[in-house]
N, C-alpha and C positions, 0 to 999 in steps of 0.2 A: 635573939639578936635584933638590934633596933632596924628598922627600914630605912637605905639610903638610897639616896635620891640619883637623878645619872649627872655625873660632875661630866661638864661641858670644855673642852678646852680653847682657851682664846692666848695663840703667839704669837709669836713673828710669821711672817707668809714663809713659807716652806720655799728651799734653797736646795731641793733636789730635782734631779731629772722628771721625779714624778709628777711635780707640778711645773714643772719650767721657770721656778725663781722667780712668779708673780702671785700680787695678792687674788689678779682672776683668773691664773693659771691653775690656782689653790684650789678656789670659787667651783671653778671646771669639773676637778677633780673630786670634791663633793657633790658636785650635781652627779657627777658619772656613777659613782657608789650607789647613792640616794634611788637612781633611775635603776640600776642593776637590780638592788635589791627588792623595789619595789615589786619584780613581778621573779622573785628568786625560785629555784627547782631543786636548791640542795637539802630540802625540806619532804619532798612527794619520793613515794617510790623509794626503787631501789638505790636511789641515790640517799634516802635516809636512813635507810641500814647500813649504806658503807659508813655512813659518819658515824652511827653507834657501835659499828663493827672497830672500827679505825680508835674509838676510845676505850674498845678491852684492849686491840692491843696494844696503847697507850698505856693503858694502867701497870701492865709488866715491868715498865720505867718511871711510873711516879717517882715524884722522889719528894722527902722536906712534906713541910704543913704549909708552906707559901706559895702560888700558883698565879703567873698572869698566861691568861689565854686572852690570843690575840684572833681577831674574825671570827668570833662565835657565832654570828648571822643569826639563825633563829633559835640557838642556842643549844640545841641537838647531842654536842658533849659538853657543853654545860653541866646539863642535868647531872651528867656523871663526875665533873669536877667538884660540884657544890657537895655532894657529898663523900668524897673524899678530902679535900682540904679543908682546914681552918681559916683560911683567909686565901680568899679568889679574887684576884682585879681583871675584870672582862672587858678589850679594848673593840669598841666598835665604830667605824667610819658612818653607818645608816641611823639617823636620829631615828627613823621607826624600828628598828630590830632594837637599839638600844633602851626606847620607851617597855617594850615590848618583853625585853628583858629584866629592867627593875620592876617591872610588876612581879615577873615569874620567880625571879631569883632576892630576895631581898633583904639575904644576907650575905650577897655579892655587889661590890662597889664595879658601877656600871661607869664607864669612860667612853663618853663620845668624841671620839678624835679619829684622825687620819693617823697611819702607823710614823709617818712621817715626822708627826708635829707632835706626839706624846713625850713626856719629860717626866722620870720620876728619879727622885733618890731613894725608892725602895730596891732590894735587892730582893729574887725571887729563887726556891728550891727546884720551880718546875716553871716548863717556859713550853704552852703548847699553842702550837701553829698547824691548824687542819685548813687546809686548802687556801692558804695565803701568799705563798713564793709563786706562784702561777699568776698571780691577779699583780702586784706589784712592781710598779717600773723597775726601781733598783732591789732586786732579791738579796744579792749579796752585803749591800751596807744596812739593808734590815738585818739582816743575821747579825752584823757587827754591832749593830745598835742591841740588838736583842743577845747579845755576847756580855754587852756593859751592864743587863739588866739582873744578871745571874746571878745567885750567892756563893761562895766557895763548895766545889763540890756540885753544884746546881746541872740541871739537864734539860738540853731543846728536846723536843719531839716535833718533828712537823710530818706532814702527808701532802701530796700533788697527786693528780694525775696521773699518770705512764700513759707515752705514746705509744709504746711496744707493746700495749695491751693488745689480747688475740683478736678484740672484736674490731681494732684501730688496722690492723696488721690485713683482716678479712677486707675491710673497707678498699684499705689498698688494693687489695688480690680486686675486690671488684668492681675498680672504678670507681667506687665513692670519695674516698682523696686521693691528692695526690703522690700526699706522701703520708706516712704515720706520725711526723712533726707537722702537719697541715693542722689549719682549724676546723672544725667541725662542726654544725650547726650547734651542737649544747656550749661550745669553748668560746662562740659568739654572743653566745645570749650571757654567759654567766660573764663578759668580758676578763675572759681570760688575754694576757699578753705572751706565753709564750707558755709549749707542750715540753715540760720533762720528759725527762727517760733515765732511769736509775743513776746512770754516768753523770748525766748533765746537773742531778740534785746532788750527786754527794760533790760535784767539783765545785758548785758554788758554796755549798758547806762549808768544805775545807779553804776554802780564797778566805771567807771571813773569818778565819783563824780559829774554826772551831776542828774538834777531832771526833769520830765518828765511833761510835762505840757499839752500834747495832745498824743494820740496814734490814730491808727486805720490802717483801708487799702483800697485799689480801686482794680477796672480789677475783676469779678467775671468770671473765665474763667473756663468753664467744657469742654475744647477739647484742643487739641496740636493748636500751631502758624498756623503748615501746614494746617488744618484741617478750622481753621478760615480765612487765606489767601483765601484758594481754596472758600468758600463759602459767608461767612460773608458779608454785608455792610457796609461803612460806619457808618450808622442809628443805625446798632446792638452791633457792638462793641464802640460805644459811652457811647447806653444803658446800656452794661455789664461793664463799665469803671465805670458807676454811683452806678451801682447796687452793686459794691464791697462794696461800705464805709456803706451797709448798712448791710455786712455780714462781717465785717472784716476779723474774725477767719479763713476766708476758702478764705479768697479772695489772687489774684496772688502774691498781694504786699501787704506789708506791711511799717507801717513809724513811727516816733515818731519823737516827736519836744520837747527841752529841753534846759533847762539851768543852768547854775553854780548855785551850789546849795550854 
């Protein structure tokens, strides 16, 4: 497959809350991605197992030979998508993840756009979103946006965070938030705008007029990253990656898989 290059998008200035309807509100909001992922963490550790965990169970809902995945960052289920589809369009807001990416992938057409400003009339069999409803001013008119992008039959996956996670839950018990919806120093750094919890991702699901046809969660985590880096095995945090889907409510992540209703 011939090598393509990363197609750059130039529109109208974005006309949602996420930019505030200016060309340097837009401007802003690129710098903010750019800065984010310059020094990203969803790459190190145990937080790159949950992305590859998070795209086996993804793959249980593949669906079709067409695929846009949206926020692939350092590309992590990538990997796993390029070789499952025929044709992958990877939308990325950080011009360095995106360079970054048509090197690694380069019989995936790389899109450097903001989720906001992308346009296409292609139609897609699969539509995966790992950890992008969290980071997004408007989650719900993404979803709606990313509802128009589907083919008949076609299927979202997405994954966020869970506040209700035990080790979110422990923090509360000790003082370290205030609440289990509080931010926490990693929801800061990765600028995240706002902590799900199972209820709050499937209600925005369903607002965007999509209908839910799987829920649940992975990663059964009761300690900080630091805390499993310094100790953990391999062996253990595989185990607790499994053990999540069998607690969802309280497990690290949470996901739903859906489609036009």
């Amino acid at each position: 497959m011939a090598t393509l290059a990363v197609t750059t998008y130039a529109r109208a200035p974005l006309t949602t809350p996420a930019a505030g309807g200016s060309t340097t509100e837009a401007a802003s909001e690129r710098e903010r991605v750019d800065r984010i992922a310059s020094d990203s963490w969803y790459a190190r550790g145990p937080n790159a197992a949950a992305v590859r965990y998070s795209a086996e169970v993804f793959a249980r809902h593949w669906h079709g030979s067409s695929c846009l995945e949206l926020g692939p960052a350092e590309g992590l289920m990538t990997e796993n998508l390029a070789g499952v589809f025929s044709h992958l369009v990877a939308v990325e807001g950080s011009a360095a993840f995106c360079a970054s990416l048509a090197e690694r992938f380069p019989g995936v057409r790389v899109v450097h756009s903001l989720f906001e400003e992308f346009e296409t009339d292609e139609r897609f069999d699969t539509i995966a979103m790992g950890h992008v409803l969290e980071h997004v001013a408007e989650p719900r008119e993404l979803l709606r946006r990313a509802r128009g992008w589907l083919a008949p039959g076609g299927t979202i996956v997405a994954a966020v965070p869970n506040a209700l996670s035990l080790h979110r839950q422990a923090a509360v018990d000790m003082g370290l938030l205030e609440s289990e919806h509080s931010f926490n120093e990693a929801d800061l750094h990765h600028g995240h705008r706002r902590i799900y919890d199972p209820v709050s991702l499937r209600a925005d699901v369903r607002a965007a007029g999509l209908s839910i046809r799987a829920s649940g969660g992975f990663w059964l985590k009761p300690v900080s990253n630091d805390q499993i880096e310094a100790s953990w095995t391999p062996q253990m945090l595989a185990a607790f990656m499994r053990l999540g889907e069998r607690y969802p409510d309280i497990a690290a992540e949470a996901y739903v898989v859906a489609q036009a209703e």
